[in-house]
Every structure is written in structure tokens, then in C-alpha cells.
C-alpha positions in Angstrom: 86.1 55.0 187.4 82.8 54.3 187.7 81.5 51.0 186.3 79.4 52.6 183.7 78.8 56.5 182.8 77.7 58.3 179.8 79.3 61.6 179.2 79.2 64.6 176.6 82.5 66.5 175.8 82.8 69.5 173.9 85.5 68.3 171.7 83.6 65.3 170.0 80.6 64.8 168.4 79.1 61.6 169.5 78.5 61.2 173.5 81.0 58.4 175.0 80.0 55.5 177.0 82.3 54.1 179.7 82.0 50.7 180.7 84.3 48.3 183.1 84.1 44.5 184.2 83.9 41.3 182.4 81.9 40.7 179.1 78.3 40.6 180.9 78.7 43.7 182.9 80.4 45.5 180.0 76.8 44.9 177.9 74.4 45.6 181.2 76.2 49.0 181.6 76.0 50.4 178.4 72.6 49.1 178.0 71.5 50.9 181.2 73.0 54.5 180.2 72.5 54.4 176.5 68.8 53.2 177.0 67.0 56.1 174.9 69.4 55.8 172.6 69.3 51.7 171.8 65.5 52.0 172.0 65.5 55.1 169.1 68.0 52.8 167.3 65.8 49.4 167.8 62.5 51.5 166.7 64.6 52.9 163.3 65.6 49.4 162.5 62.4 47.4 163.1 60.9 49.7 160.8 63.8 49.5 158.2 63.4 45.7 158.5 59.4 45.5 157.9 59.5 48.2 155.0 62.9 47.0 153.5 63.0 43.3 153.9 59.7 42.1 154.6 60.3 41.0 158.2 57.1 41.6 160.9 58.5 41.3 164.3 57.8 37.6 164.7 60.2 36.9 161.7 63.0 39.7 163.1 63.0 37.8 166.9 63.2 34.7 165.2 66.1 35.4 163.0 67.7 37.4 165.8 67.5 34.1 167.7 69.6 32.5 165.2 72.2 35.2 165.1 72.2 34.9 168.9 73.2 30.6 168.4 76.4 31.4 166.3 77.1 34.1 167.6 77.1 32.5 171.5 78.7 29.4 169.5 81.8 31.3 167.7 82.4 34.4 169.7 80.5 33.9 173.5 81.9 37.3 174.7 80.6 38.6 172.3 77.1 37.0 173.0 77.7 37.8 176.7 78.3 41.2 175.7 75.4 41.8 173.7 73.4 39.4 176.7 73.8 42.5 178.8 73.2 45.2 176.7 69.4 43.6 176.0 68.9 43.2 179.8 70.3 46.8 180.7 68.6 48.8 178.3 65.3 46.7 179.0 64.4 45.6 175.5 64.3 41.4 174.2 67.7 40.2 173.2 66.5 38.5 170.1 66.1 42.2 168.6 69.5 42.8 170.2 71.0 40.5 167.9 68.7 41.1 164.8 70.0 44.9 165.5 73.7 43.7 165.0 72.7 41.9 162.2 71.1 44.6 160.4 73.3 44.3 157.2 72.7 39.9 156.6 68.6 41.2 157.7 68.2 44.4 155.3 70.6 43.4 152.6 70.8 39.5 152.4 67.3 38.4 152.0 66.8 35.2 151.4 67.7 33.4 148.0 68.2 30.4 146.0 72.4 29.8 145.2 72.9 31.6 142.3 70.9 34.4 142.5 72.5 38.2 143.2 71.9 39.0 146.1 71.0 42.7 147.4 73.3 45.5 147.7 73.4 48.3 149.3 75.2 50.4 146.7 76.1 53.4 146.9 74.5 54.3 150.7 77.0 51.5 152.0 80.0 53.8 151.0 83.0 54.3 153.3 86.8 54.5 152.2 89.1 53.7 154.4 93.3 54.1 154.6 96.1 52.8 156.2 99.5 54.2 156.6 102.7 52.2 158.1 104.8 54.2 160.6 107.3 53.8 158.2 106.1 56.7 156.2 104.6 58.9 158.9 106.0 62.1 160.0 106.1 60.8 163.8 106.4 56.8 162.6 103.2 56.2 164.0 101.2 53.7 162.3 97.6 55.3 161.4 94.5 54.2 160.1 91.6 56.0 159.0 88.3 56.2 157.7 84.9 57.8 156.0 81.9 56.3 157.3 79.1 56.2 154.9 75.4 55.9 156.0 71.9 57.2 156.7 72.0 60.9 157.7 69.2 60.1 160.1 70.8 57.6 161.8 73.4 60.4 162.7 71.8 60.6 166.2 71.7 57.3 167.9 75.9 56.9 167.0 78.0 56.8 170.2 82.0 56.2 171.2 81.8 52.7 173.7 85.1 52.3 175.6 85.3 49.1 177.3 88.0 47.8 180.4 87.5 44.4 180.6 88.9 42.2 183.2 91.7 41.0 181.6 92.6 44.9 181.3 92.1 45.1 177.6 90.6 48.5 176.6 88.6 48.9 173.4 87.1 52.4 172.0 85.0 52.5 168.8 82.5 54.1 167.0 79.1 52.6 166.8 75.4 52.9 166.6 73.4 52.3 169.8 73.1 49.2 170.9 76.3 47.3 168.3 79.3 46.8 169.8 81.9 48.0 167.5 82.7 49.6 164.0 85.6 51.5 163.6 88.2 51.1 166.7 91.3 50.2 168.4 92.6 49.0 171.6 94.6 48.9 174.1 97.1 46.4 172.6 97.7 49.2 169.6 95.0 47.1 167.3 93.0 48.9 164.9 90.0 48.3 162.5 88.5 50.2 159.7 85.6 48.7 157.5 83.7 48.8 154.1 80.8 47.0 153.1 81.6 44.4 150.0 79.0 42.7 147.9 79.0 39.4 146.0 77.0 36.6 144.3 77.2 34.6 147.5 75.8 36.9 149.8 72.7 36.4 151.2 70.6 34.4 153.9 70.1 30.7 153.9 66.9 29.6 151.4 67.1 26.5 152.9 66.4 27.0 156.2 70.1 26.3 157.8 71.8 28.1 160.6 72.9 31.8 159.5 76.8 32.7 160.0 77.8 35.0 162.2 77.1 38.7 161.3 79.8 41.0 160.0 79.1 43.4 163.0 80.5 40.5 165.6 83.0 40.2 163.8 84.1 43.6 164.0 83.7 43.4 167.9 85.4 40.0 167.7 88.8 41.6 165.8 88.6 44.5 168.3 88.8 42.0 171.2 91.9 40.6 169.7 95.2 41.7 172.0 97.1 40.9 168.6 96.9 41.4 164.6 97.1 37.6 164.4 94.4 37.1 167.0 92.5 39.6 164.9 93.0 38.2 162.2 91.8 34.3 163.7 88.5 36.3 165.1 87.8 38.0 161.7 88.2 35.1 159.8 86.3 32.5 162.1 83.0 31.0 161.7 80.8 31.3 158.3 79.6 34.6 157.2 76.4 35.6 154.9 77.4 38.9 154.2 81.1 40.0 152.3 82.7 43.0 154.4 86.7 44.0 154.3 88.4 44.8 157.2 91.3 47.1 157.3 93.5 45.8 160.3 96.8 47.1 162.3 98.8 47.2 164.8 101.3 49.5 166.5 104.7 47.7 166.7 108.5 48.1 166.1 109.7 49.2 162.7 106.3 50.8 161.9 104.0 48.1 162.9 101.9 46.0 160.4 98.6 46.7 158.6 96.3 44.2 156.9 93.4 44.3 154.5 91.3 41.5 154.9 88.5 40.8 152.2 86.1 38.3 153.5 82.9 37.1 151.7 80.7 33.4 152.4 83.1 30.7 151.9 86.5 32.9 151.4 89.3 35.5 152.4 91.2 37.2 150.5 94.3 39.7 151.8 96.3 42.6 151.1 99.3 43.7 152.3 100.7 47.8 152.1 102.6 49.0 149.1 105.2 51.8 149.5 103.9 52.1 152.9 99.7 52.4 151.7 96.8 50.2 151.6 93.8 51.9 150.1 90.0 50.4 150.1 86.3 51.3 149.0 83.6 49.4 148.8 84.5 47.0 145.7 86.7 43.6 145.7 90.3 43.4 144.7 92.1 40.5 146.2 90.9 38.2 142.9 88.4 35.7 144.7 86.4 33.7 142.5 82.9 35.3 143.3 81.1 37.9 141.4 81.4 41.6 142.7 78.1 42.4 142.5 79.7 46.0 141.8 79.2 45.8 138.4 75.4 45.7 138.7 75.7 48.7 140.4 78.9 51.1 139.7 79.2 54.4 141.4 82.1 55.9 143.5 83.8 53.1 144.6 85.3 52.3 141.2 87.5 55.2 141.6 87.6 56.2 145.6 90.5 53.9 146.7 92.5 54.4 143.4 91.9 58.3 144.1 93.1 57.9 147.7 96.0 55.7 147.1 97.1 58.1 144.1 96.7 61.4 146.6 98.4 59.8 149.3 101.4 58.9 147.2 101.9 62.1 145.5 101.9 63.6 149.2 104.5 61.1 150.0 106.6 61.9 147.4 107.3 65.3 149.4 107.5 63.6 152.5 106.4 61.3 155.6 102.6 61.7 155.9 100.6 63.2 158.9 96.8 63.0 160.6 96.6 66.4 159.0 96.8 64.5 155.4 94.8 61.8 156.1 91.7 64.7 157.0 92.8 66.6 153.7 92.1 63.7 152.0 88.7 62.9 153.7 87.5 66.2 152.8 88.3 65.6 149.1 85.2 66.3 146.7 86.1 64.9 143.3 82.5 63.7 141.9 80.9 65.6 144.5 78.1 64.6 146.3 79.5 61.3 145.6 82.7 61.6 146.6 85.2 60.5 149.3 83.5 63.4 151.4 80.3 62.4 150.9 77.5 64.8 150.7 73.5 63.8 150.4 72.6 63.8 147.0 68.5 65.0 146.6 68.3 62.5 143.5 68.1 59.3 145.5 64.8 58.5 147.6 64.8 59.9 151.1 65.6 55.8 152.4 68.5 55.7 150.6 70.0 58.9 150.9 74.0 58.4 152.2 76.5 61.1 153.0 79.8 60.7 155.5 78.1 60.6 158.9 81.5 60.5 160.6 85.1 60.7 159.7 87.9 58.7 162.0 91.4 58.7 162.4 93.4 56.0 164.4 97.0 56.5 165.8 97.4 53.1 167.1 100.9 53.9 168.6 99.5 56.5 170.9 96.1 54.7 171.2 94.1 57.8 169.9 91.0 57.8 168.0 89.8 61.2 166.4 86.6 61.7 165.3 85.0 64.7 163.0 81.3 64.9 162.5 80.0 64.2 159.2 80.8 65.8 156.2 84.1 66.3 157.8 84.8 69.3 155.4 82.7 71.4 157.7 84.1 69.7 160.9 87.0 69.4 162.9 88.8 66.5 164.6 88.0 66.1 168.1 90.3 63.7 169.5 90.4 60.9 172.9 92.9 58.7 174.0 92.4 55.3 175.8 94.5 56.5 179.3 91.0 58.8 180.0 88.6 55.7 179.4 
């Protein structure tokens, strides 16, 4: 295989980037062949952070800068990763970083303790599912999940499959020039993700080093060859921004799945019941922080509930399938504002949300499918890590 290529296939949605070698030639790679696409990416998010948040260029570098210092200190692949991408697509790695920080830049402005900090509501959707292979038709362990975001960002999304050279493969979903969102790899780990909000969210007032950004550590789990070295990655470092992580992995007796809430300061975790873990975008592990949910309600307060409940009447009949994991990503209760997401013209243009992408994860068979968003007018076009 090549050391890097960028290819088109009828069957998915997204073009795929192939990348082999250590960390630093993983990142020079995709940088190189995913050029227009990082630079489109980079130009949406500059804007998003001076109209949004404030932030002229000097301020973005500056911050990015930071990120790149924890980042390099908690998770240096990952720095050497992201290293390479800035050098092989040409463009300064400071914005690199302030790109893969794009949720702590645009949604955790800076603020005194005590003060709520910025959500994104209802345009950071996403509901995601996990099913042990104790209850599948095949006894395949699969995840699966909505992805909720900007429409227009639709176009500068990509599938990055990386060999490194300890022979770990990794595929995932992401937006030009991150490393990771939804994935799994070649040790049968998986991830799925929704954005959390809480009363401790929010950049440093004082001046202090920023934590590591919740995109890292979704490239950081990813890199784990276990769920417990997932689990160590997720979980290291300090973090300004609250995300929850639905993790797997393919094993004997149906395998193991956990749902990791973290937020500034804490974790909190569930475990699968009757075979299901259900999530949205709200806290429900109990940790003492204020979900900043309730300034906001919307969707969330009944998406997970509505998924588990589906799920478990379906299970009631039988072992579950892919084919009822899509069913239930095309579900339209509370349409537009439902678990398929549709754009609803009543918001401004900027924050406008509908399912951009819909994934499924058989981590047994190391497949990822992936339907263009929403997925009620799109199929499931499927790769497996073998051909990357």
C-alpha cells in the first residue's frame, strides 16, 4: 500500500484517506492529500472563531499554541500526529491545534468559576448506542451513532485510516484536518461521542494552561489496543470541555461496552443494562456539576430514553441486528428535532444542525458503515479495516 492516498468509492459518502508509518508520517500524509480539504476546513473555522468567539487570528495561534503544550505533554502521538498534518497540508500548526480544539475555542469562552458557560444546544446533537454481542443476532458487539452538526460543514468530512508501526489500524470519521470522531480499530475498539455541557466548562479566566481538548482525546481512546487503555487515554490529563464517550470492545462472551461521562475535574461511567447503553447529549451518571441542559432543553431530554425504549421492545422479539440500529437512526419522533435530524428553518442559518452522518460499528468484524446524512434518505455503505 502506498504510504498515503486519497480515494473516492461509490459505496460511501465521505472520500477515505490512507495513511501508513509512525505518528509523524501518519499526519504528513494525510496533510499532503487532504490539503484542499484542511485549508476549506481551517478557513470555515477561523471565521466561526472571529464571528462566534471573538478570537482575531493572533488570539486563535496563540491559544492553538497552548493546546499544542498539553497536548505534546499528555498524548505526544497525538501531537506528532497532528505535527505532520500542519507541515503536509502547508498551513501553521498552531491553527492545527486551535482546529482540534474547536469545541473549548467556540464554546468555552473564557469565564470567571461560577459562571454557565456556553452551550451548544441543540446544534451539538448526536445519539449514540451500544449493543453487547450478547444480544445480537450474529453476537457481534455493535456500536452506533447519529452525528449532529453544521450542514455546511458536510463537505470537508473524510474517513482517515491509519497503520501505524506498531501495526495498529485505526478508521474514523472526521472533519479535515482532526484526527478522529467516531471509530474503531484494529484491536476491535470502538468509540461513539456526544457533546455534554456543565457549569464547569469553559477556558481558564486566569490565564493557566488549557486541558487537553475533547478531540485528542477521541484520537487518544482510538489509539488504545484495549478498553482499559482507552479508558486510561480518555480519562487522562484535565479537560475544559464535558464530552461522553461511548466505548467497546470485541471480546469473548459478547465483549464489553462503556459509557464514559467526563466533564473538568470528574468521570462518571455507565455500564449496559439488558445488553443496552443508550446516550444523548445530557448527563446521567449523577456528578455533582450542573447540566447546563436545563438552561437549554430540547431533544436530548427524551432521545436516549426513546432509543433505549425502541431497542428493548425490539429485543423482546429477539437478538438485534445493524438493520435495527439504522431503523432506529431514521426514527422521526419530534421531527426536525429528532434522532434523525432534519434542518429546522426556525434557527439562524449559524446554528442550523441536522444528522450530517450516521455510523455503525461492528467491532468483531472490524467494520465501520457509514450513511450520509439524514440517513432516512441514505443507505449504509460499508469498509472494513483488511482493505485499509
Amino acid at each position: 500500500m502506498a504510504a498515503a492516498r486519497r480515494t473516492d468509492h461509490p459505496d460511501l459518502p465521505v472520500p477515505m484517506v490512507r495513511v501508513q508509518g509512525p505518528p509523524a508520517e501518519c499526519g504528513i500524509g494525510y496533510g499532503t492529500v487532504a490539503r484542499d480539504l484542511i485549508e476549506a476546513n481551517l478557513d470555515f473555522y477561523l471565521r466561526r472563531f472571529r464571528n462566534e468567539a471573538g478570537l482575531d487570528a493572533a488570539a486563535v495561534r496563540a491559544a492553538g499554541a497552548a493546546f499544542r503544550e498539553v497536548t505534546a505533554r499528555h498524548h505526544p502521538r497525538v501531537a506528532e500526529q497532528l505535527d505532520g498534518v500542519a507541515e503536509g497540508a502547508g498551513v501553521r500548526a498552531d491553527e492545527i491545534y486551535a482546529l482540534n480544539a474547536r469545541t473549548e475555542l467556540i464554546y468555552g469562552r473564557q469565564r470567571t468559576p461560577g459562571t454557565p458557560a456556553a452551550a451548544e444546544a441543540e446544534t451539538g446533537g448526536c445519539t449514540s448506542v451500544g449493543v453487547l454481542g450478547t444480544h445480537t443476532t450474529n453476537g457481534h458487539l455493535l456500536l452506533g451513532q447519529n452525528w449532529d452538526w453544521h450542514p455546511d460543514q458536510r463537505s470537508v468530512m473524510l474517513l482517515l485510516a491509519t497503520r501505524d508501526e506498531r501495526g495498529l489500524t485505526v478508521l474514523t470519521l472526521t472533519e479535515a484536518g482532526m484526527l478522529a470522531k467516531t471509530g474503531l480499530n484494529s484491536a476491535g475498539v470502538g468509540v461513539c461521542v456526544n457533546m455534554l455541557g456543565c457549569d464547569r466548562d469553559g477556558l481558564p479566566a486566569d490565564g493557566t494552561a488549557p486541558g487537553v481538548p475533547y478531540h485528542v482525546l477521541l484520537r487518544a481512546a482510538l489509539e488504545g489496543d484495549s478498553l482499559a487503555e482507552a479508558l486510561k487515554a480518555a480519562c487522562r490529563g484535565t479537560r475544559n470541555s464535558s464530552i461522553n464517550l461511548l466505548l467497546g470492545q470485541a471480546a469473548e462472551g459478547g465483549g464489553e461496552i462503556v459509557d464514559l461521562e467526563l466533564v473538568p475535574g470528574d468521570v462518571g461511567w455507565l455500564h449496559p443494562v439488558d445488553g443496552l447503553v443508550t446516550h444523548a447529549n445530557h448527563l446521567e451518571t449523577g456528578l455533582p456539576v450542573y447540566d447546563t441542559i436545563k438552561d437549554w432543553g430540547g431533544s436530548s431530554l427524551f432521545r436516549s430514553a426513546r432509543a433505549r425504549r425502541l431497542l428493548a421492545a425490539r429485543l423482546a422479539a429477539g437478538p438485534l441486528g445493524e438493520s435495527d440500529l439504522a431503523a432506529l437512526f431514521r426514527d422521526h419522533a419530534s421531527w426536525p428535532q429528532s434522532i434523525c435530524r432534519h434542518v429546522d428553518d426556525r434557527y439562524p442559518p449559524a446554528e442550523r444542525a441536522e444528522t450530517v452522518y450516521s455510523v455503525l460499528l461492528d467491532l468483531d468484524d472490524r467494520r465501520l458503515g457509514i450513511a450520509a446524512g439524514p440517513p432516512c434518505e441514505h443507505r449504509y455503505g460499508w469498509v472494513d479495516l483488511t482493505s485499509c
